[in-house]
Backbone as CSV, one residue per row, in Angstrom:
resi,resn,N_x,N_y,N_z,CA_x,CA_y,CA_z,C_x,C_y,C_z
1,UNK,16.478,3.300,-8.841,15.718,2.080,-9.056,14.485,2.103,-8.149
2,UNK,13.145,1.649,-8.520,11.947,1.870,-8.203,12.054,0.983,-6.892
3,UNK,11.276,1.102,-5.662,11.530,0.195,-4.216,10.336,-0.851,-4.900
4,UNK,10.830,-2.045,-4.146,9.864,-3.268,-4.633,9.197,-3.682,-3.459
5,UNK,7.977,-3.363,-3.589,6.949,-3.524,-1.795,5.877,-4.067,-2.382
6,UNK,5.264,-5.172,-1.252,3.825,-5.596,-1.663,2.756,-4.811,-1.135
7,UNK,1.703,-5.029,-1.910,0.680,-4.535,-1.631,-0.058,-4.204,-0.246
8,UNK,0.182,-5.629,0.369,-0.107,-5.562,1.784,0.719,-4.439,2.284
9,UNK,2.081,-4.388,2.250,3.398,-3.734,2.837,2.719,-2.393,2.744
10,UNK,3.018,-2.350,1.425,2.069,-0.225,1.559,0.851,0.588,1.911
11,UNK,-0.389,-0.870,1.561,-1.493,-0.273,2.568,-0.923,-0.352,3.817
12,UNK,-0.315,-1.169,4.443,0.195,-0.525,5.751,0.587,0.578,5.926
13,UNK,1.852,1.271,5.217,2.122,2.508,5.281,1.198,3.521,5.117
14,UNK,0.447,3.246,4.032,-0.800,4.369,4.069,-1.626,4.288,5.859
15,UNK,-2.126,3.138,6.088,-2.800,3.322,7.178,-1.643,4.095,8.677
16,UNK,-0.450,3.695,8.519,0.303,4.114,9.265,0.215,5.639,9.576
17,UNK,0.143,6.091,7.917,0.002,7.967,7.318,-1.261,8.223,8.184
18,UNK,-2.315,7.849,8.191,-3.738,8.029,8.694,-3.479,8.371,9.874
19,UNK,-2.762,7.272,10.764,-2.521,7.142,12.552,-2.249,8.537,12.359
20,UNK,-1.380,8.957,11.533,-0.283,9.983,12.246,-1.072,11.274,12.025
21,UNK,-2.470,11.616,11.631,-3.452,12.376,11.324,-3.562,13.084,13.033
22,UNK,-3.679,14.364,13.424,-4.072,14.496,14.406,-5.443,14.253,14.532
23,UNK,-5.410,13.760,16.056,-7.234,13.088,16.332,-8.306,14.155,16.066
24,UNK,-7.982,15.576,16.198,-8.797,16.884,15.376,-9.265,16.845,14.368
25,UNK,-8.092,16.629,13.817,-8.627,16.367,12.187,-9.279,15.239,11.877
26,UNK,-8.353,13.786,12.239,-8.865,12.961,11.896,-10.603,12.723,12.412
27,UNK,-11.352,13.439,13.672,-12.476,13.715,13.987,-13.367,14.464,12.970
28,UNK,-12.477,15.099,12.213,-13.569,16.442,11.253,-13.324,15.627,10.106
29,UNK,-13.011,14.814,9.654,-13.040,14.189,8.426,-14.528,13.687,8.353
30,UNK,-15.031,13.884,7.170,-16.689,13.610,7.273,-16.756,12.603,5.475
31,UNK,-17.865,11.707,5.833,-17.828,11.405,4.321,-16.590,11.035,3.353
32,UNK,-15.770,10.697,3.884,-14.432,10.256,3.016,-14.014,8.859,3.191
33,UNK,-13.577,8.077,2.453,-12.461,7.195,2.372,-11.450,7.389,2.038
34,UNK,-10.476,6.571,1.774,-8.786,6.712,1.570,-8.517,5.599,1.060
35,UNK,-8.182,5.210,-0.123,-8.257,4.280,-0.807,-6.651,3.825,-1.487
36,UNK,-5.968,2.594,-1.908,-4.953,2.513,-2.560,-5.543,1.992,-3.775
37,UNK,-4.903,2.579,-4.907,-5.037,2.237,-6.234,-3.243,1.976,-6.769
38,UNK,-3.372,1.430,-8.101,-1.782,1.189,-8.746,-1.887,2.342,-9.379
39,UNK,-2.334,3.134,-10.120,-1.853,4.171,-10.613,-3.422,5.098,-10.960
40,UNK,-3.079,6.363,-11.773,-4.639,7.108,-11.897,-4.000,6.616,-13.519
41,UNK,-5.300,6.171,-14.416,-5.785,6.333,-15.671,-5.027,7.289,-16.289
42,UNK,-5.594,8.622,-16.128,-5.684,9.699,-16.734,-4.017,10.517,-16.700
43,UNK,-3.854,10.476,-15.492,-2.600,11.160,-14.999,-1.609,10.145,-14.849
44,UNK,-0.924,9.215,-15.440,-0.376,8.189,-14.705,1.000,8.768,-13.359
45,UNK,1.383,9.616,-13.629,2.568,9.814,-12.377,1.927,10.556,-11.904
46,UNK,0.869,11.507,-10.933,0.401,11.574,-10.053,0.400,10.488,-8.627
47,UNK,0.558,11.376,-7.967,1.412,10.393,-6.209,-0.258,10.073,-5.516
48,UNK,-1.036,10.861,-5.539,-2.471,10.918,-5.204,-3.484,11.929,-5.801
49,UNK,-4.591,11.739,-5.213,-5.917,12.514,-5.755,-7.147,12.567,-4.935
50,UNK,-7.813,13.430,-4.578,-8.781,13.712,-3.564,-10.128,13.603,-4.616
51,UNK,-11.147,13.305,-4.986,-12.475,13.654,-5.671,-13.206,13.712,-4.359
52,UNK,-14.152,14.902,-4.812,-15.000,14.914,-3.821,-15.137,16.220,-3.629
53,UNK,-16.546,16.766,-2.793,-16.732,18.028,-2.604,-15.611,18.373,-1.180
54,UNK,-14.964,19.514,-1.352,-14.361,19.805,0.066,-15.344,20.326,1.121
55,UNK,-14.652,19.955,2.509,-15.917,20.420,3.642,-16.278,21.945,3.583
56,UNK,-15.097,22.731,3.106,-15.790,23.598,2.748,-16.382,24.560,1.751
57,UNK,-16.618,23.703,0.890,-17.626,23.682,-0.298,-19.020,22.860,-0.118
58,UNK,-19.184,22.488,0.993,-20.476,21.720,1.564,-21.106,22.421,2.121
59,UNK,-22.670,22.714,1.768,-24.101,23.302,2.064,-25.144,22.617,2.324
60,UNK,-26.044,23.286,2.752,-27.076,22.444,3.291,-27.557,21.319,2.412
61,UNK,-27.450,21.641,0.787,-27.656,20.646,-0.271,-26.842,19.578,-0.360
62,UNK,-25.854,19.351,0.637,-24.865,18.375,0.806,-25.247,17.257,1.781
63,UNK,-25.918,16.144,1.166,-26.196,14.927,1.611,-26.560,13.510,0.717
64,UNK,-26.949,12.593,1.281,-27.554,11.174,0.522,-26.272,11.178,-0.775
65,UNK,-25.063,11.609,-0.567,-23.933,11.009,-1.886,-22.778,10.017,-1.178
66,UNK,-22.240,9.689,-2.252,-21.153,8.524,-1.897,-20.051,9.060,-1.110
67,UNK,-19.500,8.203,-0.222,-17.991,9.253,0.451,-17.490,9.987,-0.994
68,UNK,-16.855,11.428,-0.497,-15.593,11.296,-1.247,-14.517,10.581,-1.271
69,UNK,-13.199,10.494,-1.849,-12.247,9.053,-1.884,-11.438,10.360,-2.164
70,UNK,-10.168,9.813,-2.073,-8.300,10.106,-1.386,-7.927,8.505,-2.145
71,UNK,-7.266,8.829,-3.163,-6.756,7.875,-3.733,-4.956,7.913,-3.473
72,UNK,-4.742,6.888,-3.007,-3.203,7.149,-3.302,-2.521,6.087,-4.081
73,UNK,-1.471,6.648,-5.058,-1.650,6.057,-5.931,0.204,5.105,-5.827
74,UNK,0.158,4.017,-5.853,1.022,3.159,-5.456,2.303,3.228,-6.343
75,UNK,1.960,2.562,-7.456,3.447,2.435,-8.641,4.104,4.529,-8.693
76,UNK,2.962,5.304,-8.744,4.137,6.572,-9.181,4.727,6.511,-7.824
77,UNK,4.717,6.385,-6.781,5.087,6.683,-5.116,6.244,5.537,-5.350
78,UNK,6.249,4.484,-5.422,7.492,3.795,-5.225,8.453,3.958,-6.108
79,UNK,8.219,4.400,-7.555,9.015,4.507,-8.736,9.572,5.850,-8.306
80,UNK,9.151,6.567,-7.542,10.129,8.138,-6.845,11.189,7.705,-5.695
81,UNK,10.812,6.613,-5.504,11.471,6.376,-4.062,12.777,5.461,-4.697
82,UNK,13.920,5.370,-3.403,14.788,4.233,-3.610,15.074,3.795,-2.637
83,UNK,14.492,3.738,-1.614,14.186,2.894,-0.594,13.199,2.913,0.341
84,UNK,13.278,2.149,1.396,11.845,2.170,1.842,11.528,3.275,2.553
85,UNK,12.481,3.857,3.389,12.273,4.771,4.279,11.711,6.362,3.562
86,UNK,12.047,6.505,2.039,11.478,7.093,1.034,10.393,7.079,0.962
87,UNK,9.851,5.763,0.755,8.378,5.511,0.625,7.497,5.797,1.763
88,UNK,7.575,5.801,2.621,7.239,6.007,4.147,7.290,7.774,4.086
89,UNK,8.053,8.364,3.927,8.478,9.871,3.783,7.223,10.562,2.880
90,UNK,7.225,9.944,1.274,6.599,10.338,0.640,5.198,9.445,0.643
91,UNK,4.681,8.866,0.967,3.279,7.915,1.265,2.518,9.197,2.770
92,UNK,3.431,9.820,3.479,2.703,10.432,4.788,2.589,11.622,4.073
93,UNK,3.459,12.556,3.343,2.950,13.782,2.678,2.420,13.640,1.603
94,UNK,2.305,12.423,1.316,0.715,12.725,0.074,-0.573,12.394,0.780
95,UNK,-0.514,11.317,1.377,-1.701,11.628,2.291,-2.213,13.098,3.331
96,UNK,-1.212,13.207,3.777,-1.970,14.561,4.397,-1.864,15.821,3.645
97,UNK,-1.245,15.917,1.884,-1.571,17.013,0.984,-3.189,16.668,0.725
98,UNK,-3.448,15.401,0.427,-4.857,14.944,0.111,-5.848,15.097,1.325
99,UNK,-5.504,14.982,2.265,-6.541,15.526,3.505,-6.806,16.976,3.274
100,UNK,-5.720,17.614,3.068,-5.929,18.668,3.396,-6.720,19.148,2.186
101,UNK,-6.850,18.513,0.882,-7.901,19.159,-0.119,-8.926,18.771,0.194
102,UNK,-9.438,18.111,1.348,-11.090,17.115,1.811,-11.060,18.806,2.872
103,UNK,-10.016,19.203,3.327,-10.347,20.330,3.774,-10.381,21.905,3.401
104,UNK,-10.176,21.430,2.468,-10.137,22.326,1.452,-9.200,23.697,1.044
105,UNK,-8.274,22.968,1.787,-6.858,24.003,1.266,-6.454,23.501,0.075
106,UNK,-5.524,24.762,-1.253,-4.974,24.264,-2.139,-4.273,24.120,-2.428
107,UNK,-3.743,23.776,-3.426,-1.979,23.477,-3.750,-1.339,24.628,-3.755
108,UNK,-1.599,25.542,-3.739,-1.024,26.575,-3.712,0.207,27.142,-1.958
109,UNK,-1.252,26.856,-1.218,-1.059,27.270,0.279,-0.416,25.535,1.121
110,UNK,-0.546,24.601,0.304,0.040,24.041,1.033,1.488,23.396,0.007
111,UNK,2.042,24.300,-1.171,3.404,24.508,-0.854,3.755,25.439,0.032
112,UNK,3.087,26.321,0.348,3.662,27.709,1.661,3.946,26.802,2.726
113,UNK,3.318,25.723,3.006,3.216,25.499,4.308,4.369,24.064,4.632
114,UNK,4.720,23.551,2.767,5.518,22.416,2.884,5.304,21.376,2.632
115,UNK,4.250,21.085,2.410,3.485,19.731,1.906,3.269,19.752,0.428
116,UNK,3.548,20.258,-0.231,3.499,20.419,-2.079,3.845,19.362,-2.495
């Protein structure tokens, strides 16, 4: 059964996910936001989504554009979970799978590493 959390409740957890960013990283993050949405359009069970150029796909032609955005996406994340401590579990490794595509690792290397 899907966990039932308010809105307020889980942007907390997301911002909680952020804290737990080391201050390294969270320092090299350039041009991004992190945003909560209820679900993606296109993909509806997708947990999150990064748009945006990665830092390292950025060249000197890289300026005057909008942040990139880190969407995380609310209803598929709680409908996986069955309780809260779930949601908390899976809300911190989708956020930092999605950092890590602003840094431009891929899904590939970060199932090697555990975060898939």
């Amino acid at each position: 059964m899907p966990v039932d959390m308010t809105l307020a409740r889980f942007e907390e957890l997301v911002a909680e996910a952020l804290d737990e960013v080391p201050p390294q990283f969270a320092a090299a993050m350039d041009n991004v936001v992190v945003l909560v949405e209820e679900f993606n359009d296109e993909e509806p069970s997708i947990l999150g989504l990064y748009h945006g150029i990665a830092l390292t796909e950025r060249n000197s032609d890289y300026g005057g554009v909008l942040p990139d955005r880190i969407s995380i996406y609310r209803q598929p994340l709680l409908a996986m979970c069955s309780s809260e401590a779930e949601v908390v579990e899976e809300v911190l490794i989708t956020v930092v799978h999605e950092i890590a595509h602003h840094f431009g690792i891929d899904d590939a290397r970060l199932h090697e590493l555990g975060w898939g």
